[in-house]
Chimera marker file (.cmm) of the C-alpha trace (Angstrom):
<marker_set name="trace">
<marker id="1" x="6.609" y="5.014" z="22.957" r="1" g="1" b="0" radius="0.5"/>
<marker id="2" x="3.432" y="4.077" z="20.675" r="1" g="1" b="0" radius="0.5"/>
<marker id="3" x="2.498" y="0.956" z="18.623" r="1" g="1" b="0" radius="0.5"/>
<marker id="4" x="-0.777" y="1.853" z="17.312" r="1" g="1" b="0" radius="0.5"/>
<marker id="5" x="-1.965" y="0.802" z="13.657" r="1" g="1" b="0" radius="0.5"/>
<marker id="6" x="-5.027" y="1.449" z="11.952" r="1" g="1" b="0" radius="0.5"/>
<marker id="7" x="-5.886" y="-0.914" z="9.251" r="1" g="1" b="0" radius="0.5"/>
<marker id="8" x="-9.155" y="-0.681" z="6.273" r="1" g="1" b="0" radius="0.5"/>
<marker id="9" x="-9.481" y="-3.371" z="4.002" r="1" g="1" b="0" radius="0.5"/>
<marker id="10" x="-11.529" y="-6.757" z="2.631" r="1" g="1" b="0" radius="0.5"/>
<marker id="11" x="-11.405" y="-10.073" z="5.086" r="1" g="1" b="0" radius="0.5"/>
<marker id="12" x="-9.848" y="-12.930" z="2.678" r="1" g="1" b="0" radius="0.5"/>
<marker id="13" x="-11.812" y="-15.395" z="4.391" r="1" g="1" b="0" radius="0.5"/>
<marker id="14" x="-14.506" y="-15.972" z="6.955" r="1" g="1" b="0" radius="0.5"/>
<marker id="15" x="-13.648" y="-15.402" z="10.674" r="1" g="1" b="0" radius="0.5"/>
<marker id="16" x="-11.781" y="-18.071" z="12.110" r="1" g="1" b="0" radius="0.5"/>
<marker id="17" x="-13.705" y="-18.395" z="16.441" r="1" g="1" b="0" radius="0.5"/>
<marker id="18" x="-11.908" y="-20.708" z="18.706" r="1" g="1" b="0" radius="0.5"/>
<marker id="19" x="-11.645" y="-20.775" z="22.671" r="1" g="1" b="0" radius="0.5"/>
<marker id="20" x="-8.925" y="-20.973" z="24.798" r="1" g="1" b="0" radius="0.5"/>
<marker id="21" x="-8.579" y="-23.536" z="27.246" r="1" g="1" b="0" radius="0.5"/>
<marker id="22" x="-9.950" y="-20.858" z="29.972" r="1" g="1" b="0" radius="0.5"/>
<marker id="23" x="-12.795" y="-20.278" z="27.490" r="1" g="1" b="0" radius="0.5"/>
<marker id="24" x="-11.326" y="-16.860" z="25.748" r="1" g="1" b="0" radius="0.5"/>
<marker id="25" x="-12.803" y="-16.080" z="22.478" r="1" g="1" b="0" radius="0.5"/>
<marker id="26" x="-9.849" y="-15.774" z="20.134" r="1" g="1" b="0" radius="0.5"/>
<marker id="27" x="-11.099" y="-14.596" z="15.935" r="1" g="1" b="0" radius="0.5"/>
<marker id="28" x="-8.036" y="-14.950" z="13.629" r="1" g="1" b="0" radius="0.5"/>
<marker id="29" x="-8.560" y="-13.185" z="10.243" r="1" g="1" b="0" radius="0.5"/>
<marker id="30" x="-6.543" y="-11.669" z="7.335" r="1" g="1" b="0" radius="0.5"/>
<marker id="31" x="-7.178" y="-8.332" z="5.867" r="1" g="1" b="0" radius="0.5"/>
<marker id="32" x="-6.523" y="-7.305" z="2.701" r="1" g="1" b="0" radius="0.5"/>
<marker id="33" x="-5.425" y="-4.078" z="2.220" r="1" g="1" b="0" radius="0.5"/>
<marker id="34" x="-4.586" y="-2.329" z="-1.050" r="1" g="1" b="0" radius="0.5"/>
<marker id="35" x="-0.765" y="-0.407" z="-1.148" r="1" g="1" b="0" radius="0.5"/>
<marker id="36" x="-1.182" y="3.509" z="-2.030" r="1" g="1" b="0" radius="0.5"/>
<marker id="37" x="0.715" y="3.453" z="-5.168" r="1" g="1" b="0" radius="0.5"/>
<marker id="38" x="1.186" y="1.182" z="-8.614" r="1" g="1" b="0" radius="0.5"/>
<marker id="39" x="3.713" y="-1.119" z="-9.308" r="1" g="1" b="0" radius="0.5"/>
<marker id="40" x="6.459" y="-0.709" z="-12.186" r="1" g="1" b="0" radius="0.5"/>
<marker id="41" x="3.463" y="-2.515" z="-13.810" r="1" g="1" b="0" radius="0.5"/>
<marker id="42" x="0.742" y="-0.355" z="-13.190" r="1" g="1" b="0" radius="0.5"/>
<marker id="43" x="-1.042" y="-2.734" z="-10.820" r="1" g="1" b="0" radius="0.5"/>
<marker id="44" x="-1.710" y="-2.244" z="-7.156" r="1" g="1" b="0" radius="0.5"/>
<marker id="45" x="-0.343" y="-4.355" z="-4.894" r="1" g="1" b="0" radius="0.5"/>
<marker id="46" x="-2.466" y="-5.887" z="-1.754" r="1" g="1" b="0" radius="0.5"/>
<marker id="47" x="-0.308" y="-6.761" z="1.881" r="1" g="1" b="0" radius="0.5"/>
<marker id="48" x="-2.423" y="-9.552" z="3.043" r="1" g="1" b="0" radius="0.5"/>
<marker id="49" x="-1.965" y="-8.680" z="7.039" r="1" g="1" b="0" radius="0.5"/>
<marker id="50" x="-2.764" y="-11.394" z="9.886" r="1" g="1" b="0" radius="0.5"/>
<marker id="51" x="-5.309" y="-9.883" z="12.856" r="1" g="1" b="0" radius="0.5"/>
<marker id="52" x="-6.384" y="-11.051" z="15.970" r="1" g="1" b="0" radius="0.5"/>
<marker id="53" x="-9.284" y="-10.363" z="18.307" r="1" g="1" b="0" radius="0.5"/>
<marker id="54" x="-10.441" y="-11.543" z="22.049" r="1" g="1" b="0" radius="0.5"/>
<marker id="55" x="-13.207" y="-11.882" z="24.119" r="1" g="1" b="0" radius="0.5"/>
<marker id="56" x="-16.403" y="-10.149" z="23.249" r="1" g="1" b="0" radius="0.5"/>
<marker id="57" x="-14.952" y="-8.293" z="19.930" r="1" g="1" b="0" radius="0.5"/>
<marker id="58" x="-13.655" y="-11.745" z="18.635" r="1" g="1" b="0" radius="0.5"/>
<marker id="59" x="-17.751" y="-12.624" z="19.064" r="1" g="1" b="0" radius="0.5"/>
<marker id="60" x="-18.936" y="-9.991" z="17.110" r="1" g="1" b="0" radius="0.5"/>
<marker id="61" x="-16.132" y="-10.271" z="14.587" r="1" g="1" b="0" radius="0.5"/>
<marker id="62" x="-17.560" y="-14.045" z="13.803" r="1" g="1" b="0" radius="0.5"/>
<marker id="63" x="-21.185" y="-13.125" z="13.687" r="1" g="1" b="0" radius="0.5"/>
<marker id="64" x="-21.147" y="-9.966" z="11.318" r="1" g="1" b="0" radius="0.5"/>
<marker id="65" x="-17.694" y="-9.858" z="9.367" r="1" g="1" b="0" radius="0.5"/>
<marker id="66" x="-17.279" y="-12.732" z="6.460" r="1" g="1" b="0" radius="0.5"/>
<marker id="67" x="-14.854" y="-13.111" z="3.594" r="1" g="1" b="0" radius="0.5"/>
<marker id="68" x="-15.074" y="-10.245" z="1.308" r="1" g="1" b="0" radius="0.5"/>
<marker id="69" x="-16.665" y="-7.522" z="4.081" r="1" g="1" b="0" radius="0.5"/>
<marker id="70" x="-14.875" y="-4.061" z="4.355" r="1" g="1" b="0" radius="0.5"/>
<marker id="71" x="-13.408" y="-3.622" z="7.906" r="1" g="1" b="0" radius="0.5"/>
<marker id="72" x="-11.184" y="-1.132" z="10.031" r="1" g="1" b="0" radius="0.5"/>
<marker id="73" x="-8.850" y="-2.118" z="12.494" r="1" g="1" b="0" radius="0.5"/>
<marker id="74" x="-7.234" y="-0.032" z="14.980" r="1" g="1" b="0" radius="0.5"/>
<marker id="75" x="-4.675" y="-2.215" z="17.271" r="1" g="1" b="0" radius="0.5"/>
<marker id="76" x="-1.271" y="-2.802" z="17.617" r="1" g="1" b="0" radius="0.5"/>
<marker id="77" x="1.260" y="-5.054" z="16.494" r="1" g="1" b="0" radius="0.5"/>
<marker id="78" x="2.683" y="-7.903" z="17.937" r="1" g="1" b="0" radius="0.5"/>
<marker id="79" x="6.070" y="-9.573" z="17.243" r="1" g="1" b="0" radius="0.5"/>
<marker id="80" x="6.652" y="-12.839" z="18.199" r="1" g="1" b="0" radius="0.5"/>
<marker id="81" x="8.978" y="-16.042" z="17.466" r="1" g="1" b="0" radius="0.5"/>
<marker id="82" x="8.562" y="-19.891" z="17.516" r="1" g="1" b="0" radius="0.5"/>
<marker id="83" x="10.738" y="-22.642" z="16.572" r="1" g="1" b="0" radius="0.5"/>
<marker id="84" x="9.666" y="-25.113" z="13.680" r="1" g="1" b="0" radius="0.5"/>
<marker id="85" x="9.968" y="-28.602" z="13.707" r="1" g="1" b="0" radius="0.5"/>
<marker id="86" x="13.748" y="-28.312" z="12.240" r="1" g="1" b="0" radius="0.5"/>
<marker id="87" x="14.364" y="-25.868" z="14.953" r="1" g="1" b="0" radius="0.5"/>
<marker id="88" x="14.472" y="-22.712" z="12.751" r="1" g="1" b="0" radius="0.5"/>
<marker id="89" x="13.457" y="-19.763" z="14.495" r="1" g="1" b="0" radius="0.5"/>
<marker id="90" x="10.480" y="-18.139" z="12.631" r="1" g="1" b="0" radius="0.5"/>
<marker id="91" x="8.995" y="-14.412" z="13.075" r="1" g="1" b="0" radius="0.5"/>
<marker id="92" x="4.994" y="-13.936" z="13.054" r="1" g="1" b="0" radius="0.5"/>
<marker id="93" x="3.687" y="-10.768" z="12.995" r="1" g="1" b="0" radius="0.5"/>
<marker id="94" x="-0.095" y="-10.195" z="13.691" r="1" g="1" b="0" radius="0.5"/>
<marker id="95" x="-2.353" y="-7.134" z="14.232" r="1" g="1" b="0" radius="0.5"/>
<marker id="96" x="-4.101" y="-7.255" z="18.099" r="1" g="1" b="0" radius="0.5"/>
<marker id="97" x="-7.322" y="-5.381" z="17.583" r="1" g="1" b="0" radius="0.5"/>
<marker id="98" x="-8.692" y="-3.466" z="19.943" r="1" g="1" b="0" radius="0.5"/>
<marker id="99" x="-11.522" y="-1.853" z="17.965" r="1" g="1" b="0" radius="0.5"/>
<marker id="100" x="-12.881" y="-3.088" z="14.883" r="1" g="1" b="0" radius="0.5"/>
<marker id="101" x="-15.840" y="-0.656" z="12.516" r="1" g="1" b="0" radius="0.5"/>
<marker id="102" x="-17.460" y="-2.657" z="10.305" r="1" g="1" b="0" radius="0.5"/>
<marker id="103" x="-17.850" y="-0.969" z="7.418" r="1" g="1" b="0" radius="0.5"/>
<marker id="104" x="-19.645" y="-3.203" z="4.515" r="1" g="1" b="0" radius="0.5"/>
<marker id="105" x="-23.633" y="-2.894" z="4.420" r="1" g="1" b="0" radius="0.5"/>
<marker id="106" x="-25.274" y="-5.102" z="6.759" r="1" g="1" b="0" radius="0.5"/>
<marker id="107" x="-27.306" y="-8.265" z="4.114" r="1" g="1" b="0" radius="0.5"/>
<marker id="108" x="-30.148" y="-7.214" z="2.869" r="1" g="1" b="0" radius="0.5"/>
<marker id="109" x="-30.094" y="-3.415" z="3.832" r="1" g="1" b="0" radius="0.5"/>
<marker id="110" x="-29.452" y="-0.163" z="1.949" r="1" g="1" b="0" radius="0.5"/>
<marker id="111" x="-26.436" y="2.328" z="2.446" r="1" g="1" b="0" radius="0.5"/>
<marker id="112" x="-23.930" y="1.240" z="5.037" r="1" g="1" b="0" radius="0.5"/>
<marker id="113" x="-23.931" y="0.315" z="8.330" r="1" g="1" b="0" radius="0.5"/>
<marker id="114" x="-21.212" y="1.193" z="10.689" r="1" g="1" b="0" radius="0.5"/>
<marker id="115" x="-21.237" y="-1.068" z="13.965" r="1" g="1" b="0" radius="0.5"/>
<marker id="116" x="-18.041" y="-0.668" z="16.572" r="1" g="1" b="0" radius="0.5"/>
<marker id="117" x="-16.552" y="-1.996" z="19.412" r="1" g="1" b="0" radius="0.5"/>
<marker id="118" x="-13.339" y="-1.141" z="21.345" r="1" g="1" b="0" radius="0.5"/>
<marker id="119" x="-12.335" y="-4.303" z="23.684" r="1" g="1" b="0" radius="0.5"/>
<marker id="120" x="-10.925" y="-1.697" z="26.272" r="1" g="1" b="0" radius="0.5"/>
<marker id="121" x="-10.495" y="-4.144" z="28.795" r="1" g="1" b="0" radius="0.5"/>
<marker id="122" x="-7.501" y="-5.794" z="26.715" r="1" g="1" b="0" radius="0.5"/>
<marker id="123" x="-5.326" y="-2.320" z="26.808" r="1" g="1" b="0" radius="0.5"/>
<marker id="124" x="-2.042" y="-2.989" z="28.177" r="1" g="1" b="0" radius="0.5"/>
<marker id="125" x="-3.054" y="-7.034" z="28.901" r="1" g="1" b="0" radius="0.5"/>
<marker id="126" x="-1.369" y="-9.603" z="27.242" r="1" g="1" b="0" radius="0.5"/>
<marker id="127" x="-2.906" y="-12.980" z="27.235" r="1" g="1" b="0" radius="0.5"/>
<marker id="128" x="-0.731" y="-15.832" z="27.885" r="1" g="1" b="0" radius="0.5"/>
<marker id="129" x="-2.683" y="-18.645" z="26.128" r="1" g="1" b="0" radius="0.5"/>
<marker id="130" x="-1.040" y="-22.107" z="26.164" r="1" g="1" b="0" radius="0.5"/>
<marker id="131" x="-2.794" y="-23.191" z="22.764" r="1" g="1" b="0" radius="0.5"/>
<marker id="132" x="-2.181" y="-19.647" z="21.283" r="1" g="1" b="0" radius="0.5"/>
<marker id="133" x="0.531" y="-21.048" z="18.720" r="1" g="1" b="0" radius="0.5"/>
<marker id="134" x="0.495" y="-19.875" z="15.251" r="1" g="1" b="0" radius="0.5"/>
<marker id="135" x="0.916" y="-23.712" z="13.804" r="1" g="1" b="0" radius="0.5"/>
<link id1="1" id2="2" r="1" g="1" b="0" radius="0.2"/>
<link id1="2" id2="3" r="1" g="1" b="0" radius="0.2"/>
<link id1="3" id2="4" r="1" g="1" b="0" radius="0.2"/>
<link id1="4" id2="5" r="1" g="1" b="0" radius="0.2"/>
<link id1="5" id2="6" r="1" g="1" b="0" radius="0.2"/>
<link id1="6" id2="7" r="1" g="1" b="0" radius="0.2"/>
<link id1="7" id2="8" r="1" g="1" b="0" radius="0.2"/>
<link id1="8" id2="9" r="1" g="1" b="0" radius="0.2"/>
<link id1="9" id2="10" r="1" g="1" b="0" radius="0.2"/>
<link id1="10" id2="11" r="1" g="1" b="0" radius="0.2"/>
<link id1="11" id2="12" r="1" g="1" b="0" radius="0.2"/>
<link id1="12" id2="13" r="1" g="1" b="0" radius="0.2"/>
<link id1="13" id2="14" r="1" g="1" b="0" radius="0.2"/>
<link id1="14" id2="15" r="1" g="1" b="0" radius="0.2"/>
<link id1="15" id2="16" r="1" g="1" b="0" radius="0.2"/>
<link id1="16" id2="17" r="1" g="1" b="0" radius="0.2"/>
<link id1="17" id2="18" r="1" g="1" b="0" radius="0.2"/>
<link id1="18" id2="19" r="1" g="1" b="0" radius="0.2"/>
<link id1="19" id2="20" r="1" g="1" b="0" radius="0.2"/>
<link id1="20" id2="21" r="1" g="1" b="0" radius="0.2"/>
<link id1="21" id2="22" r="1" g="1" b="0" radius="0.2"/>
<link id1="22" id2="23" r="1" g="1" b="0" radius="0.2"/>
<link id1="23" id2="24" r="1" g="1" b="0" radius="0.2"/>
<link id1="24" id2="25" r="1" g="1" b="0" radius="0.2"/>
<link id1="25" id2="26" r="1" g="1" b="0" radius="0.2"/>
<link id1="26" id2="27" r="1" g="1" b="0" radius="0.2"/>
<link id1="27" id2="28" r="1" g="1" b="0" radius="0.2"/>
<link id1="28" id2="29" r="1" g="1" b="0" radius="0.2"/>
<link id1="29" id2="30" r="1" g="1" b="0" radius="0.2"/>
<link id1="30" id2="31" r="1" g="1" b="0" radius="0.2"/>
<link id1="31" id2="32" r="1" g="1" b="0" radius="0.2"/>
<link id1="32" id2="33" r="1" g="1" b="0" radius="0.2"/>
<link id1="33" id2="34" r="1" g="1" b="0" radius="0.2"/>
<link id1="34" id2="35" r="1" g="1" b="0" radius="0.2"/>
<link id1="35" id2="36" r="1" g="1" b="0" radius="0.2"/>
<link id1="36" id2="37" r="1" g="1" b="0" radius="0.2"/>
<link id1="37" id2="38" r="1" g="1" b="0" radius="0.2"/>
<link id1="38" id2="39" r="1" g="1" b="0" radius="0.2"/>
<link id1="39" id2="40" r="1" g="1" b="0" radius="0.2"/>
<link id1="40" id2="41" r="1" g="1" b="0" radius="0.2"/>
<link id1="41" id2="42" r="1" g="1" b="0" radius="0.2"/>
<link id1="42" id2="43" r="1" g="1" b="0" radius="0.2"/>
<link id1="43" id2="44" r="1" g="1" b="0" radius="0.2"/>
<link id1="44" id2="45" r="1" g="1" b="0" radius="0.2"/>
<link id1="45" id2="46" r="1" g="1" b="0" radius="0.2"/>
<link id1="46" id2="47" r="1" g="1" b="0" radius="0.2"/>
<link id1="47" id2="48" r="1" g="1" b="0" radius="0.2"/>
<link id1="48" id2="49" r="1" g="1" b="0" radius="0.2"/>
<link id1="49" id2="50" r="1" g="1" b="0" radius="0.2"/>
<link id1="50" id2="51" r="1" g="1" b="0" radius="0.2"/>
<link id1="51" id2="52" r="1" g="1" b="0" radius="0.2"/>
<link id1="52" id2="53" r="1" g="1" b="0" radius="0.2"/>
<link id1="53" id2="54" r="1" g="1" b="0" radius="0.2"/>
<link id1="54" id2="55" r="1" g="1" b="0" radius="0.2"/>
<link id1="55" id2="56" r="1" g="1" b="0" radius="0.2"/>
<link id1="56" id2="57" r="1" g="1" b="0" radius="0.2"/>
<link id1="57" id2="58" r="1" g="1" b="0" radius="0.2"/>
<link id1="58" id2="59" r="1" g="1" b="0" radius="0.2"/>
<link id1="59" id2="60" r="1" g="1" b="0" radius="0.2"/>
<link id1="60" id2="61" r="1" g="1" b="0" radius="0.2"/>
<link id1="61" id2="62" r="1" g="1" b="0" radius="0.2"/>
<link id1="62" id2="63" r="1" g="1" b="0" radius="0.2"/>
<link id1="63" id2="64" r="1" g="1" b="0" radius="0.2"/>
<link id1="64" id2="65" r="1" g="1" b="0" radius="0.2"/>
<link id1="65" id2="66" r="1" g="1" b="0" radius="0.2"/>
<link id1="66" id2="67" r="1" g="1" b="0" radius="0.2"/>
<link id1="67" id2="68" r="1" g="1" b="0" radius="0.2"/>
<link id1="68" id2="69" r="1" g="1" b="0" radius="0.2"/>
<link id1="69" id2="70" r="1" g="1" b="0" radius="0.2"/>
<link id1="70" id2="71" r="1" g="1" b="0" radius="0.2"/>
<link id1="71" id2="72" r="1" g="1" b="0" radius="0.2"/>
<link id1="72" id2="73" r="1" g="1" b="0" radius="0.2"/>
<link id1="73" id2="74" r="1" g="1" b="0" radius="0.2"/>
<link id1="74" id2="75" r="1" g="1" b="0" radius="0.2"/>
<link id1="75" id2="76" r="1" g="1" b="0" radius="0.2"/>
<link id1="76" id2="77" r="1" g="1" b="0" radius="0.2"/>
<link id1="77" id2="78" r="1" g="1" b="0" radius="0.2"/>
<link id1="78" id2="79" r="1" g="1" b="0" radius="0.2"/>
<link id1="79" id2="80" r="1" g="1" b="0" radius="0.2"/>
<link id1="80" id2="81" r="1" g="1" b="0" radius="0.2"/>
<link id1="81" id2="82" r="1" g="1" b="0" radius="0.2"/>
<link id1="82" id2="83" r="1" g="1" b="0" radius="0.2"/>
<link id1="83" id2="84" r="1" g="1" b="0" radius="0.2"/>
<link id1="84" id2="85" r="1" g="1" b="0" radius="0.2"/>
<link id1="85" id2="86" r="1" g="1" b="0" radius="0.2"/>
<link id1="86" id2="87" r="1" g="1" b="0" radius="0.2"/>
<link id1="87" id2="88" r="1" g="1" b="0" radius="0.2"/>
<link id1="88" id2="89" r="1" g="1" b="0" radius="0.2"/>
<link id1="89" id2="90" r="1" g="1" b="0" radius="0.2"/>
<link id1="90" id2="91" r="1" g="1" b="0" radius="0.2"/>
<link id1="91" id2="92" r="1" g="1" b="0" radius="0.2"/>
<link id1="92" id2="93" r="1" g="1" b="0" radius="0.2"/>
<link id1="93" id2="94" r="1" g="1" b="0" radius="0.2"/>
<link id1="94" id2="95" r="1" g="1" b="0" radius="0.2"/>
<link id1="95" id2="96" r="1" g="1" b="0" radius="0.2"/>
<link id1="96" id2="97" r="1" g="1" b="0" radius="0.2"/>
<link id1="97" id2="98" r="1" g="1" b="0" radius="0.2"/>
<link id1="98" id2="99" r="1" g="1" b="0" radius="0.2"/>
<link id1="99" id2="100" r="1" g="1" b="0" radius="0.2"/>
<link id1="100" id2="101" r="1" g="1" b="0" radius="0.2"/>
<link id1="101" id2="102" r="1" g="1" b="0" radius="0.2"/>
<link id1="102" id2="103" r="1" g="1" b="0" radius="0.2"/>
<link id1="103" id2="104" r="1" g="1" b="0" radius="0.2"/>
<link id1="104" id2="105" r="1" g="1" b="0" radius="0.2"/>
<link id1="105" id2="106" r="1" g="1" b="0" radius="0.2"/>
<link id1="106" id2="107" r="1" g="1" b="0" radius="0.2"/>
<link id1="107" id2="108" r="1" g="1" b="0" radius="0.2"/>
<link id1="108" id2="109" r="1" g="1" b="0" radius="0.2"/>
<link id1="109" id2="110" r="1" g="1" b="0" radius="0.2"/>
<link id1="110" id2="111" r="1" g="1" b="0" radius="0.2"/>
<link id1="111" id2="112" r="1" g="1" b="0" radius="0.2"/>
<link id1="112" id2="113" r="1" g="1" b="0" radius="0.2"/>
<link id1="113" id2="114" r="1" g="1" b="0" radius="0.2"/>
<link id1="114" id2="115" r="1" g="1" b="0" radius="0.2"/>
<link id1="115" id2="116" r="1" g="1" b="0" radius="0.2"/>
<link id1="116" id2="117" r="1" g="1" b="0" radius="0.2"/>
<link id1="117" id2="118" r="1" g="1" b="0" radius="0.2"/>
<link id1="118" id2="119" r="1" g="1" b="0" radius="0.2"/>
<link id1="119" id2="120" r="1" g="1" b="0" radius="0.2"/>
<link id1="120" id2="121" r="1" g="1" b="0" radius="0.2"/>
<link id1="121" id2="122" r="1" g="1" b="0" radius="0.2"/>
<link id1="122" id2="123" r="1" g="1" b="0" radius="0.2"/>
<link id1="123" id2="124" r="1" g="1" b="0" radius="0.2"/>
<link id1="124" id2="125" r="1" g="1" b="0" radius="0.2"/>
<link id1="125" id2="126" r="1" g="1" b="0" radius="0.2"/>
<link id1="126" id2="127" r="1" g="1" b="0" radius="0.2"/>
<link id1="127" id2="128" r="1" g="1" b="0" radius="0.2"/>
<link id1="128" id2="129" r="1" g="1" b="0" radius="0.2"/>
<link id1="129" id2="130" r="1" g="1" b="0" radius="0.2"/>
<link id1="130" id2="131" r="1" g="1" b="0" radius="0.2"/>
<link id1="131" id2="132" r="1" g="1" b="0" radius="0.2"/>
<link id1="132" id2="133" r="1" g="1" b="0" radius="0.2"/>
<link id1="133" id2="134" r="1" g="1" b="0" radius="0.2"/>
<link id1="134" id2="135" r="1" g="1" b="0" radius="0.2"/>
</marker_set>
């Protein structure tokens, strides 16, 4: 069996950093990345795709990626459900990265940079986080 995904697109907005209640680093973000092929219009379409880093990578995430830098993310995906407030049982889907190459020129410099780092640690963990919940 293999859930792997590798993702390269544009962050939508700047990283969101918050701790968990046992001081993990948690960095929510949503990457934009452009379909393959046009539309029956001619257009491109972008999936706008939810990811999630922890620990040290959710760190460096905040401190070098912002809205509008060019990212890959290799993870894996994660299905989950929650009920609303009306009960309804709703589906989330999110990207857990487990190595992140930032790919957008650092400010200031020429060329790119390239910076990386795999949270290896995290392979085959899963985090039970009480204030993990997507609302």
């Amino acid at each position: 069996m293999l859930n792997r995904v590798i993702l390269i697109g544009r962050l939508t907005r700047d990283i969101e950093l918050r701790y968990s209640q046992s001081g993990v680093a948690i960095a929510n973000f949503t990457l934009a990345v452009d379909r393959r092929f046009k539309n029956a219009q001619g257009e491109r379409e972008t999936d706008f795709i939810p990811c999630v880093a922890f620990r040290q990578l959710a760190e460096l995430c905040a401190n070098y990626l912002a809205k509008g830098k060019l990212a890959s993310v290799d993870g894996r995906i994660r299905v989950g459900t929650y009920n609303d407030k009306e009960g309804q049982k709703r589906w989330t889907t999110e990207i857990i990265a487990e190595d992140i190459r930032f790919l957008s020129p650092r400010d200031g410099g020429n060329g790119s940079a390239e910076l990386s780092y795999t949270e290896q640690d995290s392979l085959g963990e899963e985090l039970s986080l009480e204030d993990d919940i997507p609302f």
